[in-house]
C-alpha positions as CSV (number, residue, x, y, z in Angstrom):
1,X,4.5,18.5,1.6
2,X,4.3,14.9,2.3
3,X,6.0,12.4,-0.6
4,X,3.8,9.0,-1.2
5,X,6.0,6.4,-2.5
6,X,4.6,3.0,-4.1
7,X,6.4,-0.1,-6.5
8,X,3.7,1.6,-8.5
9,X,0.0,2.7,-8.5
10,X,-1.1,0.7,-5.6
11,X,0.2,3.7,-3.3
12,X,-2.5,5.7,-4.4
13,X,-4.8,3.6,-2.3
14,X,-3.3,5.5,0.5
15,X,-2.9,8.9,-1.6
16,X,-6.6,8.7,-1.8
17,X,-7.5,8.1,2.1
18,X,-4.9,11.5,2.6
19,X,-6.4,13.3,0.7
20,X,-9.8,12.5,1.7
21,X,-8.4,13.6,5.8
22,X,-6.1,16.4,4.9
23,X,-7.2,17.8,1.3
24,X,-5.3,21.1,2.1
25,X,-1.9,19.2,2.3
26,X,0.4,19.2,-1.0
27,X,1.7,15.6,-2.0
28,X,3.9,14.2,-4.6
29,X,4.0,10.6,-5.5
30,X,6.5,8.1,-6.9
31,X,5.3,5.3,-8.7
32,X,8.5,2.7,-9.2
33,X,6.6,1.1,-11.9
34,X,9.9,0.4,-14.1
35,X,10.9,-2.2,-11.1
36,X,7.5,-3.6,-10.4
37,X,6.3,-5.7,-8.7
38,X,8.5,-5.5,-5.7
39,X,6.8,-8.8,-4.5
40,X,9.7,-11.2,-4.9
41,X,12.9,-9.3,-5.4
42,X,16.1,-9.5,-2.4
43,X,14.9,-6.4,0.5
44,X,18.7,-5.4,-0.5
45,X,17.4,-4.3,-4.1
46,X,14.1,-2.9,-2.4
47,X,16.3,-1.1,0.2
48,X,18.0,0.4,-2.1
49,X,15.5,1.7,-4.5
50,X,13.6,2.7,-1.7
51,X,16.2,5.2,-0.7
52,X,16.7,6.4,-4.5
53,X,12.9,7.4,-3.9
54,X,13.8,9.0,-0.6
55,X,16.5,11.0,-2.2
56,X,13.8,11.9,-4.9
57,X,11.0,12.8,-2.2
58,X,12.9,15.1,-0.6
59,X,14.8,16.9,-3.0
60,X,11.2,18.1,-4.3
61,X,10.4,19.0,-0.6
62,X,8.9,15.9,1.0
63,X,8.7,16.8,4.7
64,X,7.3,13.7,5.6
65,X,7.8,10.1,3.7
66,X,4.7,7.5,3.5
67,X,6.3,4.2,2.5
68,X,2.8,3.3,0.7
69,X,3.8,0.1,-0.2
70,X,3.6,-3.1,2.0
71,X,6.7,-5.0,0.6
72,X,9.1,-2.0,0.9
73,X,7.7,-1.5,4.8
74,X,8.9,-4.6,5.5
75,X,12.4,-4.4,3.4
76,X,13.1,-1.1,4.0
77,X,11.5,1.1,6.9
78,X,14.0,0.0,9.5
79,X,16.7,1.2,7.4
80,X,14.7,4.6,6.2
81,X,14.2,6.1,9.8
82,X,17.9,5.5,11.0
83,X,19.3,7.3,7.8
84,X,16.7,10.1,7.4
85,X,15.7,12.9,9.2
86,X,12.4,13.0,7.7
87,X,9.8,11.1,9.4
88,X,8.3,8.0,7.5
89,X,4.5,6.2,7.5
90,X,4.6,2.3,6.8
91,X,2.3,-0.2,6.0
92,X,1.3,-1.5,9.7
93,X,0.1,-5.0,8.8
94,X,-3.7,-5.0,9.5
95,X,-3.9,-8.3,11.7
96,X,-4.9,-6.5,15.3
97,X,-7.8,-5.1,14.1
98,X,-9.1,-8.3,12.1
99,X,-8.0,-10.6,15.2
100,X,-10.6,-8.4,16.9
101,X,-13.4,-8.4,14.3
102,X,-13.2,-12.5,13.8
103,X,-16.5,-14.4,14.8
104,X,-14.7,-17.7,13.9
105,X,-11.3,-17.4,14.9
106,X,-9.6,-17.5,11.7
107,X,-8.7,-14.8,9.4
108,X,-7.4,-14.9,5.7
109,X,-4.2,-12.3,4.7
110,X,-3.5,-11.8,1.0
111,X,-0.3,-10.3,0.4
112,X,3.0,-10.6,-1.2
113,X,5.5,-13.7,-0.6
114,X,8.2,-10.4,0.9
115,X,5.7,-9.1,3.1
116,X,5.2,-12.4,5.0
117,X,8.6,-12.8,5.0
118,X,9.1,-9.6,7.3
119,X,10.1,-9.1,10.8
120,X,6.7,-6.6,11.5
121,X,4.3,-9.1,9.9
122,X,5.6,-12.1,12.0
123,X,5.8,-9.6,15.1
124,X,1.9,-8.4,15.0
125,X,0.9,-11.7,14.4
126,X,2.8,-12.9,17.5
127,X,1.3,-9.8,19.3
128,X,-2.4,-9.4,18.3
129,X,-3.3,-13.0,16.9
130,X,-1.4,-15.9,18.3
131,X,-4.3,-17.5,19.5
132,X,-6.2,-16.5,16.3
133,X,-5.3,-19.3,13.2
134,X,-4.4,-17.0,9.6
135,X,-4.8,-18.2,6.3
136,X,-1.9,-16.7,4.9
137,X,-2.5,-16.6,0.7
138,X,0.4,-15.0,-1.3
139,X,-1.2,-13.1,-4.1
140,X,1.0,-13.8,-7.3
141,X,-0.2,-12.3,-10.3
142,X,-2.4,-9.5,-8.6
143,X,0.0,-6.6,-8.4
144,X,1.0,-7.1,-12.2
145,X,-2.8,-7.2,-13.3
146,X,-3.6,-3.9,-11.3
147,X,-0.7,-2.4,-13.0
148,X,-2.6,-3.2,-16.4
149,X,-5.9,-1.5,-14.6
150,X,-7.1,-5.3,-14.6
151,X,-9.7,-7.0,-12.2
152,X,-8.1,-10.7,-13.0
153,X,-11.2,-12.3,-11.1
154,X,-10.4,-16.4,-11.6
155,X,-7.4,-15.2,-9.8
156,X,-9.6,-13.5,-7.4
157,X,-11.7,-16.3,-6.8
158,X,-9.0,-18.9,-5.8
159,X,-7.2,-16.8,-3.4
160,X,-10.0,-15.8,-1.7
161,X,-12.4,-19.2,-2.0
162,X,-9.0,-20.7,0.0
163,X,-9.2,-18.3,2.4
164,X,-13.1,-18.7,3.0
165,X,-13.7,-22.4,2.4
166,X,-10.6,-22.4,5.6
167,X,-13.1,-20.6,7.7
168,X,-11.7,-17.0,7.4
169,X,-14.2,-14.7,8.0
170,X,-12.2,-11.8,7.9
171,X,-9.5,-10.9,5.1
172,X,-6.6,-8.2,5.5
173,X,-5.3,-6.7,2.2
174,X,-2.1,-6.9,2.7
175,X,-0.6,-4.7,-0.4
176,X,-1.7,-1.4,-1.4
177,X,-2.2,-2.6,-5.2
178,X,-5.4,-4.7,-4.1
179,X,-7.9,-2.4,-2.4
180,X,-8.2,-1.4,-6.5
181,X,-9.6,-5.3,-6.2
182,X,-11.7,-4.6,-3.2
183,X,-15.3,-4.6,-4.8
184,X,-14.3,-8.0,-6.5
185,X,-13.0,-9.9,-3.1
186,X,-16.0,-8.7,-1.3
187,X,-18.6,-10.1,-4.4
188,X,-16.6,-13.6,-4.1
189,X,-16.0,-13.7,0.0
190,X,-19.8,-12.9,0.1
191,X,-21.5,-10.6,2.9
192,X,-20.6,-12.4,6.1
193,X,-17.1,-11.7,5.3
194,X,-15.1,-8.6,6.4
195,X,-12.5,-7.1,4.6
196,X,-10.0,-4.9,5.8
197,X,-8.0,-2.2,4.3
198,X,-5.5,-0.6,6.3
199,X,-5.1,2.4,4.3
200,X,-7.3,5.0,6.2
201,X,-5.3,3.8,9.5
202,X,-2.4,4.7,7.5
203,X,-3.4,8.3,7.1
204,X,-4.5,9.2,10.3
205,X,-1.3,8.1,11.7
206,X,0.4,10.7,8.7
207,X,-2.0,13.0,10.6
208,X,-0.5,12.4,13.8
209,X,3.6,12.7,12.9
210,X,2.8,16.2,10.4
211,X,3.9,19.4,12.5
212,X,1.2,20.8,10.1
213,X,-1.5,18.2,8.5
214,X,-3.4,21.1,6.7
215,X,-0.8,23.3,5.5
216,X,-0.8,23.9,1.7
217,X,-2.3,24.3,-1.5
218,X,-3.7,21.1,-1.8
219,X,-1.9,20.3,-4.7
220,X,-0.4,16.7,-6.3
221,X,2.5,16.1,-8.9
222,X,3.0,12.3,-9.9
223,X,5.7,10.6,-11.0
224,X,6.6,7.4,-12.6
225,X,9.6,5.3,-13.3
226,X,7.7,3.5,-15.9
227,X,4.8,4.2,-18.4
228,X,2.7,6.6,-16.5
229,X,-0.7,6.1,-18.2
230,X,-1.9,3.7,-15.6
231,X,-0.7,5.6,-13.1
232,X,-2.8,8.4,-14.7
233,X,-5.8,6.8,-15.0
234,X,-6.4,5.8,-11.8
235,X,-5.3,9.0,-9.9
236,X,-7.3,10.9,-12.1
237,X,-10.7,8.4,-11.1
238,X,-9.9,9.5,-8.2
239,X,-9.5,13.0,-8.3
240,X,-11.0,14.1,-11.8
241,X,-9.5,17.7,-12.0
242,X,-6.1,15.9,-12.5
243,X,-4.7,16.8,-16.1
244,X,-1.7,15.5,-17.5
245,X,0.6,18.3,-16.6
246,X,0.5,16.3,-13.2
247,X,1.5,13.6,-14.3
248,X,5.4,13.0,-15.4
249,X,8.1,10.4,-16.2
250,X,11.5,9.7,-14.6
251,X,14.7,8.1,-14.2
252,X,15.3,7.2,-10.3
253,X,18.5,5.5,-10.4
């Protein structure tokens, strides 16, 4: 069983992608909705809640532990692996492979303020792009509308028209929450630009670290801190045979 753990529903941008590789694997999934957005809060308080989760995870049977969630990589991954047995899946900041795609030399990444702020972000960009120029746009107000199931597009519009009119030709999303914005950045960046999403990366390299990627029933329980209609909604466009017996709230503390 593999655990999927998220601030909220933006983790099941990565849910989907394992499923879509491994659709025999069973999966359970932690939405912290009732302490989202993670986006500006100390890493302390994201450590910590990202180990309540991890407690969670693996008291239902998690073998493995995707840290779906770009701001809790950065806080907390370090910390995960050296208390944990179970192996863990991050975010991997998506900068090599746009560095490589870039006709222009510059590339646009829309994030959260935390994620920038992180060790692994500033290391890939000093490893993959330091002679590439980034646009780095922190995406306040984004999270919180895809938690509503919102497409806020004047929001859209000015992130991405800064990116763009600064010569980016390429744009990383870099939190799981905006690939459910995806259609909308690409209709405002406009064809010549390429957007990345990092998620199907993210699976194969789940792949890689299971001892058995295709073991199970294929099945999928979902949990929220929070109000878990959202979180509903939007597994269930994704996988329509989800009822709401999947589907249940908690108390993580």
């Amino acid at each position: 069983m593999v655990g999927v753990y998220d601030s909220g529903i933006g983790g099941l941008s990565v849910w989907k992608e394992l499923r879509a590789l491994m659709p025999r694997q069973d999966y359970v999934y932690v939405a912290d909705s009732a302490h989202c957005p993670y986006g500006e809060k100390s890493p302390e308080y994201i450590t910590g809640r990202a180990c309540a989760v991890t407690d969670f995870l693996i008291g239902r049977g998690a073998e493995a532990v995707v840290v779906a969630c770009n701001t809790a990589t950065a806080a907390a991954i370090s910390y995960l692996r050296s208390h944990y047995t179970v192996p863990f899946v991050g975010m991997e900041p998506a900068v090599k492979p746009a560095a490589l795609a870039s006709r222009t030399g510059v590339v646009g990444v829309l994030a959260t303020a935390n994620t920038f702020k992180g060790s692994l972000y500033h290391d890939t960009v000093m490893r993959y792009a330091s002679d590439i120029r980034i646009v780095e746009k922190v995406g306040r107000g984004l999270v919180e509308a895809v938690e509503r199931g919102e497409v806020p597009s004047e929001l859209v519009r000015r992130y991405v028209e800064e990116m763009t009119e600064e010569g980016a030709d390429v744009i990383v999303l870099g939190c799981t929450h905006f690939p459910f914005l995806e259609k909308e950045i690409a209709r405002v960046a406009g064809p010549d630009v390429r957007i990345i999403n990092p998620a199907p990366a993210v699976a194969r390299q789940t792949a890689r670290v299971l001892r058995s990627p295709e073991e199970g029933g294929g099945t999928a329980e979902f949990y929220s801190t929070g109000d878990p209609s959202v979180l509903m909604r939007t597994a269930v466009s994704i996988d329509p045979e989800l009822t709401a017996e999947h589907f249940h709230q908690i108390n993580i503390q």
